[in-house]
PAKOLKOL-125146 format. One record per atom (N, C-alpha, C): residue number from 1; residue in three letters; chain; atom name; x, y, z. Coordinates in pm, 1 decimal. Each point is the difference from the previous one (the first is absolute). Last residue first. Layout:
pt i NUM, aa ala, ch A, at CA, px X, py Y, pz Z
...
//
This chain:
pt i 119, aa unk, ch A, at N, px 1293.2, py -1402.3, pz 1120.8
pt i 119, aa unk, ch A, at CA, px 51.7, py 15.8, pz 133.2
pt i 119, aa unk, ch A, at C, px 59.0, py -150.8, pz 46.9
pt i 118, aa unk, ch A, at N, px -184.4, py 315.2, pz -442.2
pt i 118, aa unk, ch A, at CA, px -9.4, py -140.9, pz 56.1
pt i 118, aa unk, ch A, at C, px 97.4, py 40.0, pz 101.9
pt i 117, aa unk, ch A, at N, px -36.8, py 367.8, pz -243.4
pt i 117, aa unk, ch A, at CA, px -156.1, py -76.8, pz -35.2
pt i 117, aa unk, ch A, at C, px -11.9, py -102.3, pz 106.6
pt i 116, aa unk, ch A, at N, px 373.8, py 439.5, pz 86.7
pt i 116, aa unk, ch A, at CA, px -29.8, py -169.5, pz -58.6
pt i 116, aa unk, ch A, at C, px -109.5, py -18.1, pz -1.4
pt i 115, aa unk, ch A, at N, px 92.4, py 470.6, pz 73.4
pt i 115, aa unk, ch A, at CA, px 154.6, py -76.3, pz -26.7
pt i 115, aa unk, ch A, at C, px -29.6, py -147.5, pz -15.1
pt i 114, aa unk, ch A, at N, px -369.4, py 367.9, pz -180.0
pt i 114, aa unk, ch A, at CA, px 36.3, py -36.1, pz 85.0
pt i 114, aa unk, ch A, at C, px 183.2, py -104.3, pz -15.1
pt i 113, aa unk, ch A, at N, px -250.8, py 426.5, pz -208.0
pt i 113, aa unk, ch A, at CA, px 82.1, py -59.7, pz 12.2
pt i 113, aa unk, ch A, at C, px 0.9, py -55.4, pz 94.5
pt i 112, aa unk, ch A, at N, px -421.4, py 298.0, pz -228.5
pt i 112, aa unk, ch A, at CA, px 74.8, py -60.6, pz 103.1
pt i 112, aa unk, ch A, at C, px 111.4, py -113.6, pz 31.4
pt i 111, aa unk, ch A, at N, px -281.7, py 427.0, pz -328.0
pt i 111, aa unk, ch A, at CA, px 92.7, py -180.5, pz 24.1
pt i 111, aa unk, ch A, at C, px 39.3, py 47.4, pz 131.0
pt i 110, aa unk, ch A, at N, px -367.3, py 307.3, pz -380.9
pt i 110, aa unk, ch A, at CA, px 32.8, py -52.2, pz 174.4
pt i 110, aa unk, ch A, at C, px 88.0, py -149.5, pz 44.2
pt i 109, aa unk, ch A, at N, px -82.7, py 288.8, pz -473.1
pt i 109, aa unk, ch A, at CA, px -66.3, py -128.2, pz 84.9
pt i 109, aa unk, ch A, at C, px 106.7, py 18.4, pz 79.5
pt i 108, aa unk, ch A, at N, px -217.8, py 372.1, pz -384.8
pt i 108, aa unk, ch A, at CA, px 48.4, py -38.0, pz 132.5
pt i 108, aa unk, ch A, at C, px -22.5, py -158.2, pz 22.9
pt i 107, aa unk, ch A, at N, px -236.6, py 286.7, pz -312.1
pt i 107, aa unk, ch A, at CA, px 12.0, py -97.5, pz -10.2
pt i 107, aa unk, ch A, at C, px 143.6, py -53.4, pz 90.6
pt i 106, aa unk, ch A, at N, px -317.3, py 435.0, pz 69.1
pt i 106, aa unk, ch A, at CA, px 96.5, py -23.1, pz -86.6
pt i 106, aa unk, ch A, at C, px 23.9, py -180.0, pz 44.3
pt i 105, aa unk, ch A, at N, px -321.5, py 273.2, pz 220.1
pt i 105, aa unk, ch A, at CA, px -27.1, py 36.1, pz -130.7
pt i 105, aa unk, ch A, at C, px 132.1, py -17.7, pz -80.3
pt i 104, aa unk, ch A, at N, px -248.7, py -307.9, pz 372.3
pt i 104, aa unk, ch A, at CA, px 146.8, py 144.1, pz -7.4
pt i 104, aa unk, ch A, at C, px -63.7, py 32.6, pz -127.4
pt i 103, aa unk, ch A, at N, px -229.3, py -425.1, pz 413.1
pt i 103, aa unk, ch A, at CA, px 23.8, py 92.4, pz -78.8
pt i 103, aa unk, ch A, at C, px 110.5, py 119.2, pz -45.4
pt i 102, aa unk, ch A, at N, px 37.3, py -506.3, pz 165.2
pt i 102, aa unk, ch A, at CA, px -17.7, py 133.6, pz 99.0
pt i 102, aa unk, ch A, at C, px -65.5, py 73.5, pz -110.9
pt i 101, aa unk, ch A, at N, px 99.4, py -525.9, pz 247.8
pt i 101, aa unk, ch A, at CA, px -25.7, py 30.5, pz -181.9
pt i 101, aa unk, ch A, at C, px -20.1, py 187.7, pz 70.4
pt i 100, aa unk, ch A, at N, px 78.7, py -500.0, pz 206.0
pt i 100, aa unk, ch A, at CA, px 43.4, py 118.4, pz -2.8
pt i 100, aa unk, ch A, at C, px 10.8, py 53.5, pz -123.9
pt i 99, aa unk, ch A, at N, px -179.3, py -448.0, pz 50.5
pt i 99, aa unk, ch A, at CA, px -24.0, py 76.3, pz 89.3
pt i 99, aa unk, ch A, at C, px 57.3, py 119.3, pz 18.1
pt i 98, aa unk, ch A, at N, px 223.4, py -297.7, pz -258.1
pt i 98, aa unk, ch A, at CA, px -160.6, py 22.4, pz -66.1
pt i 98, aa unk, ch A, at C, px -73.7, py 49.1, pz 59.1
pt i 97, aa unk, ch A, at N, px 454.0, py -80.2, pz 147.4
pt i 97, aa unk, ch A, at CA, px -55.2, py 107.4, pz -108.7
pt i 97, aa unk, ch A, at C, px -131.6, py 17.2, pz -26.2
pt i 96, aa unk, ch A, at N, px 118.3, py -157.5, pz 468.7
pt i 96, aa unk, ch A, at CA, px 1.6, py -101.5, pz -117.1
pt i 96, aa unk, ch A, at C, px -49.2, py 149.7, pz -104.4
pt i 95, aa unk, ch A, at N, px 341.6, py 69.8, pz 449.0
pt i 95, aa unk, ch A, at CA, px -166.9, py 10.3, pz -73.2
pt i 95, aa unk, ch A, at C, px 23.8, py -76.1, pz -133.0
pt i 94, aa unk, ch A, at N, px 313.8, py -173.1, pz 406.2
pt i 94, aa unk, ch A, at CA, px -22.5, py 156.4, pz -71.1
pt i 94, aa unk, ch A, at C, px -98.3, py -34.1, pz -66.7
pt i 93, aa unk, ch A, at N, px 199.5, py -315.3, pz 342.2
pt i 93, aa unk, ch A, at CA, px -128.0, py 113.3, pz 1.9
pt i 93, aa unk, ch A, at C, px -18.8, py 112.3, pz -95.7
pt i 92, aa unk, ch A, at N, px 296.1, py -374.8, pz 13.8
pt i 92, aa unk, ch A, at CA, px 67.4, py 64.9, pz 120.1
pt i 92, aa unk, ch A, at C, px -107.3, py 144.6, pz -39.3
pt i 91, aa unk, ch A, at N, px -18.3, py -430.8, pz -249.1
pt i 91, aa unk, ch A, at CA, px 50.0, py 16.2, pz 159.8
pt i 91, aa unk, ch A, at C, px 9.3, py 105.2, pz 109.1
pt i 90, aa unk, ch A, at N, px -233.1, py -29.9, pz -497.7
pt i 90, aa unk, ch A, at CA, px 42.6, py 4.4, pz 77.0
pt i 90, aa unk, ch A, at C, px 35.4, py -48.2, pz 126.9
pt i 89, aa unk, ch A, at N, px -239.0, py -82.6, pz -491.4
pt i 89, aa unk, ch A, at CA, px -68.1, py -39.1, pz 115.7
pt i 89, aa unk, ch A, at C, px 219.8, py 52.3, pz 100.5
pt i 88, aa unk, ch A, at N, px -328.8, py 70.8, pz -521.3
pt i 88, aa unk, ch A, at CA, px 152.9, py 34.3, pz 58.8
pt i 88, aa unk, ch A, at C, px -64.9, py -27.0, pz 196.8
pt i 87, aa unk, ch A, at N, px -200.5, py -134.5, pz -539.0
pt i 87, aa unk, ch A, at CA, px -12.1, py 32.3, pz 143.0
pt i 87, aa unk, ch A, at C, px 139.9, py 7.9, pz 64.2
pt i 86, aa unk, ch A, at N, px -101.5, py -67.8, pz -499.5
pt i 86, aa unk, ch A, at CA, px -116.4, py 20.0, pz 27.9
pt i 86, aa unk, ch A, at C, px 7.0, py 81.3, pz 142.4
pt i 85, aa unk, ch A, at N, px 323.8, py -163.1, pz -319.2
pt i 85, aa unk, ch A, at CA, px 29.6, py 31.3, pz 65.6
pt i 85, aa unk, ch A, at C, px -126.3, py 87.9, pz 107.0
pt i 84, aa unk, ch A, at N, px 158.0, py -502.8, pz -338.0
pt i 84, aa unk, ch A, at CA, px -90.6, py 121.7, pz 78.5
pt i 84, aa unk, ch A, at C, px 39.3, py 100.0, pz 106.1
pt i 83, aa unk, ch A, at N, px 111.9, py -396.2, pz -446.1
pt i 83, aa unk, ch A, at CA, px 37.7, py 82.8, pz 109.5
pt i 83, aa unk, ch A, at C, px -35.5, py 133.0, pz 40.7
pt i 82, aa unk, ch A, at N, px 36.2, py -552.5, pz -254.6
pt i 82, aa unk, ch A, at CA, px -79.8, py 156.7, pz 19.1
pt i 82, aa unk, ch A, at C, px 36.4, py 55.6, pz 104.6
pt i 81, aa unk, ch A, at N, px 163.9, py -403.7, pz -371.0
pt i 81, aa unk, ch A, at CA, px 42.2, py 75.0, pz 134.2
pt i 81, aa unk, ch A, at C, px -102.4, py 107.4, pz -28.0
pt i 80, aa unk, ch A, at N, px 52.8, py -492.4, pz -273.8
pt i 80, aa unk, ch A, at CA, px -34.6, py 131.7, pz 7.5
pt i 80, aa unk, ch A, at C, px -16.6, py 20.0, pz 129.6
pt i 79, aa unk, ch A, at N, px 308.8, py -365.9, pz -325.1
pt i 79, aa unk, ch A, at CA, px -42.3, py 55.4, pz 147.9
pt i 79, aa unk, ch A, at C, px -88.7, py 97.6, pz 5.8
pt i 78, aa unk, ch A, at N, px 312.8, py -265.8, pz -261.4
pt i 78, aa unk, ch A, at CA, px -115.4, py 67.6, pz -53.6
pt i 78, aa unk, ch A, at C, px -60.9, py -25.4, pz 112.9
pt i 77, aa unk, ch A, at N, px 468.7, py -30.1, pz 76.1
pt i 77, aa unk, ch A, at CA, px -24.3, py 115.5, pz -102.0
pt i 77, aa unk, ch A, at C, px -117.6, py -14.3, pz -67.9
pt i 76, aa unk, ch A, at N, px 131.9, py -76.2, pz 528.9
pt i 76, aa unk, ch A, at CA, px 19.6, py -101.1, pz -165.8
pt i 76, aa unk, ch A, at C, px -86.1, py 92.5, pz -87.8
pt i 75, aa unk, ch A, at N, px 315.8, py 164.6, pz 422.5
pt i 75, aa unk, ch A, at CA, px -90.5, py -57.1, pz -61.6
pt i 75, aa unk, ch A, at C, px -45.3, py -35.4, pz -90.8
pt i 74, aa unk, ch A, at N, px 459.8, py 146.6, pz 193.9
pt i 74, aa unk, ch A, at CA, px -59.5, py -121.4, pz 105.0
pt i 74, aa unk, ch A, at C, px -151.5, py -19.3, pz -96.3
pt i 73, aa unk, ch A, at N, px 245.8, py 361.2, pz -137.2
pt i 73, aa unk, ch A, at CA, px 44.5, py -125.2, pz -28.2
pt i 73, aa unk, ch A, at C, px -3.8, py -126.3, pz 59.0
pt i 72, aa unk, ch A, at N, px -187.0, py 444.7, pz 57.2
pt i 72, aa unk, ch A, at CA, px -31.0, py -22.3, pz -104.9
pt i 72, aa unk, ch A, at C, px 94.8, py -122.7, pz -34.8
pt i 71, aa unk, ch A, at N, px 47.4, py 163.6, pz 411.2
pt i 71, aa unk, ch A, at CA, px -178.3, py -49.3, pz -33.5
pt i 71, aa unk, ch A, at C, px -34.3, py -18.8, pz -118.4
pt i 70, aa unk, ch A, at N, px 450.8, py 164.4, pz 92.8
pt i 70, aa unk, ch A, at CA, px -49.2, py -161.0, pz 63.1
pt i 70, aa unk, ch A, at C, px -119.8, py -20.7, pz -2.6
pt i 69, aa unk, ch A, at N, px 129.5, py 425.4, pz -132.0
pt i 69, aa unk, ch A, at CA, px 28.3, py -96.7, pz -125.5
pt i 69, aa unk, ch A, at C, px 1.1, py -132.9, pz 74.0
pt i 68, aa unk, ch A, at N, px -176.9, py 344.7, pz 255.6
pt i 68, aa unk, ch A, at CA, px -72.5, py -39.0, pz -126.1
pt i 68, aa unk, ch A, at C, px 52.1, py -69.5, pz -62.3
pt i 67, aa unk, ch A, at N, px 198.6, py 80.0, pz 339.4
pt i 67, aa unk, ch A, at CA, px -31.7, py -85.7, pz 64.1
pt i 67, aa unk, ch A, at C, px -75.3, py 11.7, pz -128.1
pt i 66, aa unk, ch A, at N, px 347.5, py 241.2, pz -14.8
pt i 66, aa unk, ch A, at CA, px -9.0, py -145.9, pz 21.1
pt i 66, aa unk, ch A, at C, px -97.5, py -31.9, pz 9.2
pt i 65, aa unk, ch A, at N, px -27.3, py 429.6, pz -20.5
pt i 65, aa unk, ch A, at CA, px 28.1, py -78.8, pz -158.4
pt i 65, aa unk, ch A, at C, px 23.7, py -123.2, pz 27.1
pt i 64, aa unk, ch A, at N, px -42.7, py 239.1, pz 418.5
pt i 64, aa unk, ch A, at CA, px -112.3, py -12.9, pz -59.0
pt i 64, aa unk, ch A, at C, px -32.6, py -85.4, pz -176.6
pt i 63, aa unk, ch A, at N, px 420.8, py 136.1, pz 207.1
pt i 63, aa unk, ch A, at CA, px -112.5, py -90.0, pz 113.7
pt i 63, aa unk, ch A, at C, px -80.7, py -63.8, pz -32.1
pt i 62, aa unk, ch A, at N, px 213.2, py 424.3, pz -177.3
pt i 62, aa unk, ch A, at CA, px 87.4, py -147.7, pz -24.5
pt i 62, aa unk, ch A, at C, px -82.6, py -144.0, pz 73.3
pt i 61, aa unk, ch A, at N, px -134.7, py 424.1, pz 95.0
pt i 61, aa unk, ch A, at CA, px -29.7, py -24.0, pz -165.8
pt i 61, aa unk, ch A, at C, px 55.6, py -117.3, pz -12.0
pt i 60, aa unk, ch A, at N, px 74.3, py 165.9, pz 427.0
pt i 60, aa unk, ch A, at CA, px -156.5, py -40.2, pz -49.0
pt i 60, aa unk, ch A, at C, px -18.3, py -10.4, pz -124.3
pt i 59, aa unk, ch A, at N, px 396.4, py 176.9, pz 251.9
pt i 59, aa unk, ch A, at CA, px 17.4, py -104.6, pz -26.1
pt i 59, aa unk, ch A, at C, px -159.1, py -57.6, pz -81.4
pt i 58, aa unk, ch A, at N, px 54.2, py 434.1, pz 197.0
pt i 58, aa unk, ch A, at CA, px 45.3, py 3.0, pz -126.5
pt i 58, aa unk, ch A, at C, px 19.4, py -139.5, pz -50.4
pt i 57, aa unk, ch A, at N, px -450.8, py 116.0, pz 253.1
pt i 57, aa unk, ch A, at CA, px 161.1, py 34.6, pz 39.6
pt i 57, aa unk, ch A, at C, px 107.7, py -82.9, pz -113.2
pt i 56, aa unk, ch A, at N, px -580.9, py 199.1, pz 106.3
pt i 56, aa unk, ch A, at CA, px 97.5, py -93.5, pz -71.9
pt i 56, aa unk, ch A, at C, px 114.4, py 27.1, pz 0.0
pt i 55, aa unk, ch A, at N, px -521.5, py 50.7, pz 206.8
pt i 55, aa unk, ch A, at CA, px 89.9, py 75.6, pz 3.8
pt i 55, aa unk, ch A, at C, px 125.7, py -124.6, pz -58.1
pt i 54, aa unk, ch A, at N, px -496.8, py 51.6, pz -128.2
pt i 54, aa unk, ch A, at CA, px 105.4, py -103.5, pz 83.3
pt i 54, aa unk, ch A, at C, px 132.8, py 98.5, pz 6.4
pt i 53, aa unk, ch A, at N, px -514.4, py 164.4, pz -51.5
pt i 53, aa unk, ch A, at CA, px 105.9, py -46.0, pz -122.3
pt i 53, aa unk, ch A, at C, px 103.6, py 4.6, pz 117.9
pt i 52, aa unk, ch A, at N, px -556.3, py 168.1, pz -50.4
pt i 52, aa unk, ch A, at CA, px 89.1, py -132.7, pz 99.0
pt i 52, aa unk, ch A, at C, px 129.6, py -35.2, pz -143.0
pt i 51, aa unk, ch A, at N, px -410.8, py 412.7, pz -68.0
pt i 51, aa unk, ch A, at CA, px 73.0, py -93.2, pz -86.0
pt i 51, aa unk, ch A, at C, px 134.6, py -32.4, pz 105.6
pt i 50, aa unk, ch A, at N, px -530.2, py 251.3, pz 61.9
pt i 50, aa unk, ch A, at CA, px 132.1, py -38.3, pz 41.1
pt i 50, aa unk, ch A, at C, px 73.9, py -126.2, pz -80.7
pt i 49, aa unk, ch A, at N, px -380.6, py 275.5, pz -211.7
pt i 49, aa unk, ch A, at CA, px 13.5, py -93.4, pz 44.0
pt i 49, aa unk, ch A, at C, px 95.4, py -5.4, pz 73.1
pt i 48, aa unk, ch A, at N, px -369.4, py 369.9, pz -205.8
pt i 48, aa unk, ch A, at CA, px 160.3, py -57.8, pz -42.2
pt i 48, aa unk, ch A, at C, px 15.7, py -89.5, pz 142.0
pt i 47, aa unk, ch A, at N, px -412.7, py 301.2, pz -330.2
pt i 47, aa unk, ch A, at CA, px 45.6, py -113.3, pz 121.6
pt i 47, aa unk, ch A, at C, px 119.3, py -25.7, pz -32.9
pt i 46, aa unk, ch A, at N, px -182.0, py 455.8, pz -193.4
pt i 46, aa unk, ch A, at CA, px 50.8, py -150.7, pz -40.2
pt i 46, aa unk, ch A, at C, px -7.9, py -47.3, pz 150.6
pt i 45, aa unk, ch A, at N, px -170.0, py 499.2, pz -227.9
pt i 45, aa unk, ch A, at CA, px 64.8, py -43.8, pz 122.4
pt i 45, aa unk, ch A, at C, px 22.7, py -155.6, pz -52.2
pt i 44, aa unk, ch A, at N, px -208.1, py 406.6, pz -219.2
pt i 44, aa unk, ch A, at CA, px 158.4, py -94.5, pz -85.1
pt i 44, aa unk, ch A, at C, px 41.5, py -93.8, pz 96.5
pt i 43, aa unk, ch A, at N, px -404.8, py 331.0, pz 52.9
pt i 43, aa unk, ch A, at CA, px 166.5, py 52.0, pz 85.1
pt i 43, aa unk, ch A, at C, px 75.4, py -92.9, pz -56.8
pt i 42, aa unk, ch A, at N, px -403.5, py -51.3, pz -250.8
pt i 42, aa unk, ch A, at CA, px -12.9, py 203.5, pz 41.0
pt i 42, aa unk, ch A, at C, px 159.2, py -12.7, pz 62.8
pt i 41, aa unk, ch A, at N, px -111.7, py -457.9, pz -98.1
pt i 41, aa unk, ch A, at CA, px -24.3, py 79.8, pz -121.3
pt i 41, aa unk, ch A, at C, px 37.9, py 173.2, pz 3.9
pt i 40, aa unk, ch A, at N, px 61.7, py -381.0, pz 357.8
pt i 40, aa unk, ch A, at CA, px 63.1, py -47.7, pz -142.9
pt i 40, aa unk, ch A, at C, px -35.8, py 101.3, pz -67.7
pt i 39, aa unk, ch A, at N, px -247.5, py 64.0, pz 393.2
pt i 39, aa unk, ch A, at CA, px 169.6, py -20.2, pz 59.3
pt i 39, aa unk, ch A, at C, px 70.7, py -28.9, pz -154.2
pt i 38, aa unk, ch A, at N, px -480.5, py 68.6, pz -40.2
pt i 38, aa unk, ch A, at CA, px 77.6, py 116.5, pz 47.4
pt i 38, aa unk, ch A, at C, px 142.3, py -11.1, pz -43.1
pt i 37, aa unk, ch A, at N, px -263.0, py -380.7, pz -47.6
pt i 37, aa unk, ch A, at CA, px -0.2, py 95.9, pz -84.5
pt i 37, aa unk, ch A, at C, px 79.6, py 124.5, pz 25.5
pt i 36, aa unk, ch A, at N, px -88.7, py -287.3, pz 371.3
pt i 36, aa unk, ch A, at CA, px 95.1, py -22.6, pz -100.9
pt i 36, aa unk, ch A, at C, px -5.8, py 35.1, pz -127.3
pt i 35, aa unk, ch A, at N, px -307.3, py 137.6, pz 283.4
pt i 35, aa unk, ch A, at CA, px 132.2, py 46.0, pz 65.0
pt i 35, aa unk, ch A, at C, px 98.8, py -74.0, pz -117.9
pt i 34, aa unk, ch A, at N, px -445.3, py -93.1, pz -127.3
pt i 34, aa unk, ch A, at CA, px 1.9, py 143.6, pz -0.3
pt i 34, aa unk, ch A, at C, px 174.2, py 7.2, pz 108.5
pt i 33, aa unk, ch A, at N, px -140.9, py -439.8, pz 5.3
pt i 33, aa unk, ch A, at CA, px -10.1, py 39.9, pz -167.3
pt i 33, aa unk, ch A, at C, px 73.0, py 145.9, pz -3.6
pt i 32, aa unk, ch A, at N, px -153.8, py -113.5, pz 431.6
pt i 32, aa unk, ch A, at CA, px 80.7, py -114.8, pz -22.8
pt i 32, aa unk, ch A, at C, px 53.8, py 54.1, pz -114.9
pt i 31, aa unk, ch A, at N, px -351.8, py 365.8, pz 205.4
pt i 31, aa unk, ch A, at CA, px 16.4, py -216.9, pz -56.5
pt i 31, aa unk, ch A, at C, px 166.2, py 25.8, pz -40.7
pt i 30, aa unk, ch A, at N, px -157.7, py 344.1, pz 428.9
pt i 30, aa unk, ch A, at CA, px 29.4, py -31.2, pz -163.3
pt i 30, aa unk, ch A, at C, px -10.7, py -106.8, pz -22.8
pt i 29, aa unk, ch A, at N, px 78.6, py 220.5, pz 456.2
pt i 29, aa unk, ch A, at CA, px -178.9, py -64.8, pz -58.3
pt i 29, aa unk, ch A, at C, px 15.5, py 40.9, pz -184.8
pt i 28, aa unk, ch A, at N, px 428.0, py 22.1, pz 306.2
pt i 28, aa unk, ch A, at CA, px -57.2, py 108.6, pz -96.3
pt i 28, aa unk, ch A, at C, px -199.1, py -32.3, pz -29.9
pt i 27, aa unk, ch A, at N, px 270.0, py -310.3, pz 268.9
pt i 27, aa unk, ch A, at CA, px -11.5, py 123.5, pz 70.5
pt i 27, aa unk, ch A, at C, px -53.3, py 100.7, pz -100.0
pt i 26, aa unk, ch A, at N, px -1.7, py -423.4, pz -188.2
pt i 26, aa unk, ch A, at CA, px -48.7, py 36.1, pz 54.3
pt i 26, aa unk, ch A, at C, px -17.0, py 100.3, pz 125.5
pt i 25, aa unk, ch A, at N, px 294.4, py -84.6, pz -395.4
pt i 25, aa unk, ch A, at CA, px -149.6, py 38.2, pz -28.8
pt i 25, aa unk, ch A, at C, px -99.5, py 16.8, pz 99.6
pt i 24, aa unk, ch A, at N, px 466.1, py -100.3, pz 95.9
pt i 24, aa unk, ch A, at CA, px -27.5, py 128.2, pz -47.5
pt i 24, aa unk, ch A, at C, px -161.3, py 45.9, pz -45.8
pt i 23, aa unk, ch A, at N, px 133.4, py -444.9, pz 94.2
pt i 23, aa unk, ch A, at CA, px 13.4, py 70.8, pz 107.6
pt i 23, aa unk, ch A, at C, px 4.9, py 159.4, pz -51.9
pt i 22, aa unk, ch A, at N, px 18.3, py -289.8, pz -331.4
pt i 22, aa unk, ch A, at CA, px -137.3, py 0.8, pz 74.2
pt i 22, aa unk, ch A, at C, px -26.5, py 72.5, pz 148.5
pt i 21, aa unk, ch A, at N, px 427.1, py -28.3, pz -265.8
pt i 21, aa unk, ch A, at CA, px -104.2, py 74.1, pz -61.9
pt i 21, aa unk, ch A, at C, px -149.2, py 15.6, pz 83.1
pt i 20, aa unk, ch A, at N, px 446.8, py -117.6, pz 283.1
pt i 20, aa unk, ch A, at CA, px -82.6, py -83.8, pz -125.9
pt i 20, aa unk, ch A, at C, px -105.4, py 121.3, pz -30.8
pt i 19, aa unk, ch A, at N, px 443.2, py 140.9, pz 273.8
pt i 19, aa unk, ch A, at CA, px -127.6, py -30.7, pz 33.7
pt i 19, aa unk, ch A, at C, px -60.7, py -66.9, pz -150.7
pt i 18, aa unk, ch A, at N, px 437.1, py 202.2, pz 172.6
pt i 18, aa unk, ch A, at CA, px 20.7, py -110.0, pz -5.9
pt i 18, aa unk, ch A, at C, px -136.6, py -110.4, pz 56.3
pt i 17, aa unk, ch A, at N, px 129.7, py 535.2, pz -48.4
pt i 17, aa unk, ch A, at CA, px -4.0, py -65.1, pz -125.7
pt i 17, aa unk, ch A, at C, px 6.6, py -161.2, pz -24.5
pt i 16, aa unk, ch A, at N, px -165.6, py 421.3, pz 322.9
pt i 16, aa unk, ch A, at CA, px 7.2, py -120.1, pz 10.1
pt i 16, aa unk, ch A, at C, px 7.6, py -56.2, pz -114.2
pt i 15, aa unk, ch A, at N, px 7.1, py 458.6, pz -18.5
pt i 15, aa unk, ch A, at CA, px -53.5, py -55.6, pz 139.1
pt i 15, aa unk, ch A, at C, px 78.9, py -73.2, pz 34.6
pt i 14, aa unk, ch A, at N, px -92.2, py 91.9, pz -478.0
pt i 14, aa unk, ch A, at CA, px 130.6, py 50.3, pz 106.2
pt i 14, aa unk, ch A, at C, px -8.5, py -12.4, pz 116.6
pt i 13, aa unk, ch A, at N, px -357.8, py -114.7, pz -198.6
pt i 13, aa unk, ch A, at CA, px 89.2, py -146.2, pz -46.9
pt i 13, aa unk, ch A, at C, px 129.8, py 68.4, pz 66.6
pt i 12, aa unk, ch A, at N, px -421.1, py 269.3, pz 57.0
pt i 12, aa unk, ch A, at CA, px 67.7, py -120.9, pz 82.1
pt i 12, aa unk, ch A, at C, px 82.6, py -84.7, pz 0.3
pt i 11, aa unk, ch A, at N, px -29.0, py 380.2, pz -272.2
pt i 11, aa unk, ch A, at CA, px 29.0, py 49.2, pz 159.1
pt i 11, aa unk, ch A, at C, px -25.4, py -131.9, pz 76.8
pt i 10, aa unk, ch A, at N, px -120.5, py -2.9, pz -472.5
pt i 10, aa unk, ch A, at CA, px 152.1, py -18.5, pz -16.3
pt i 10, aa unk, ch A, at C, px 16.6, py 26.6, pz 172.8
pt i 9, aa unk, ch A, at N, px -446.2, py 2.8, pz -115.5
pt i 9, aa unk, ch A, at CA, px 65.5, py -164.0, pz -2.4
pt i 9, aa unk, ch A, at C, px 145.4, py 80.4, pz 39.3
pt i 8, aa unk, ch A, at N, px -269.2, py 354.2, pz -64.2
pt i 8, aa unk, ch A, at CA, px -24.7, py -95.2, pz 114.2
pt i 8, aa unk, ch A, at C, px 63.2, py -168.3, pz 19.3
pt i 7, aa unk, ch A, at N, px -85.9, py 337.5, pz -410.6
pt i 7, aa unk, ch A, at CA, px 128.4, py 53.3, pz 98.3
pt i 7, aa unk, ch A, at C, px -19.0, py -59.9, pz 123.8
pt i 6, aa unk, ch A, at N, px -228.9, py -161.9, pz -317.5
pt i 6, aa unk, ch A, at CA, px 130.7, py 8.4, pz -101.9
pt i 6, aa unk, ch A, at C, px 98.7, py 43.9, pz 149.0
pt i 5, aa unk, ch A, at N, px -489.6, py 69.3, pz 102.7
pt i 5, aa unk, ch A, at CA, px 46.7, py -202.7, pz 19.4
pt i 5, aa unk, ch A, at C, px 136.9, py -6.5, pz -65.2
pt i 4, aa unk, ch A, at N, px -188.4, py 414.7, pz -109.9
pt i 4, aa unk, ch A, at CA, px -20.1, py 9.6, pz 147.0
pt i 4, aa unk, ch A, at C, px 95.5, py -155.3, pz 47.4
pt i 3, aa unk, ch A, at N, px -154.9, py 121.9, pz -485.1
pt i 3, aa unk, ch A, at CA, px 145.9, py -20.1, pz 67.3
pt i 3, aa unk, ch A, at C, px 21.8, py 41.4, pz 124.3
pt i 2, aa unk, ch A, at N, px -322.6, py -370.8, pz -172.8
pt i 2, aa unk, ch A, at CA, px 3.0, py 124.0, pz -8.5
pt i 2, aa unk, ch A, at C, px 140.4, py 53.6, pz 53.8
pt i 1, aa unk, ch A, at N, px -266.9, py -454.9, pz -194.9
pt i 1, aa unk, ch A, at CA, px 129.7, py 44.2, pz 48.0
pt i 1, aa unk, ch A, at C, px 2.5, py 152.5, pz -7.2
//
């Protein structure tokens, strides 16, 4: 890691901050290892994720407490429940988080409010 390569990563990630490490490594003809060393250690830089959050209107709390305390009184109490929030699958085309990820040098997250999940 020389600091020729210190001052050459940060001009592409400003570039284009919504590029994968590897993609950096390889316009820079750098390993993989050596840019992300850089990006975390010399510029502090972080991956950050788009964070999808429901847009919510004032009646929605109340709504919503119903229907947990009917799910909690409709089921039988030795029951085990799991619950995954593994995948977010859209209607109406917006990006799956796990796919939008950007480089910053501050721990920033990027939201996007959409007005309904379900349609």
């Amino acid at each position: 890691m020389t600091p020729e390569n210190v001052e050459r990563v940060p001009k592409v990630v400003l570039k284009s901050p919504k590029r994968s490490a590897c993609k950096y490594a390889t316009a820079l003809q750098l390993s993989d290892r050596t840019v992300r060393r850089i990006l975390h250690e010399d510029l502090k830089f972080h991956p950050n994720k788009l964070a999808v959050e429901q847009k919510l209107n004032t009646g929605d709390f109340l709504t919503r407490k119903r229907a947990c305390e009917a799910f909690v009184e409709n089921f039988p109490g030795d029951a085990v429940v799991f619950f995954s929030d593994e995948e977010h699958f859209h209607l109406s085309g917006c990006a799956n988080k796990q796919n939008m990820q950007y480089w910053s040098g501050t721990c920033d997250c990027l939201v996007r409010v959409i007005q309904n999940l379900h349609y």
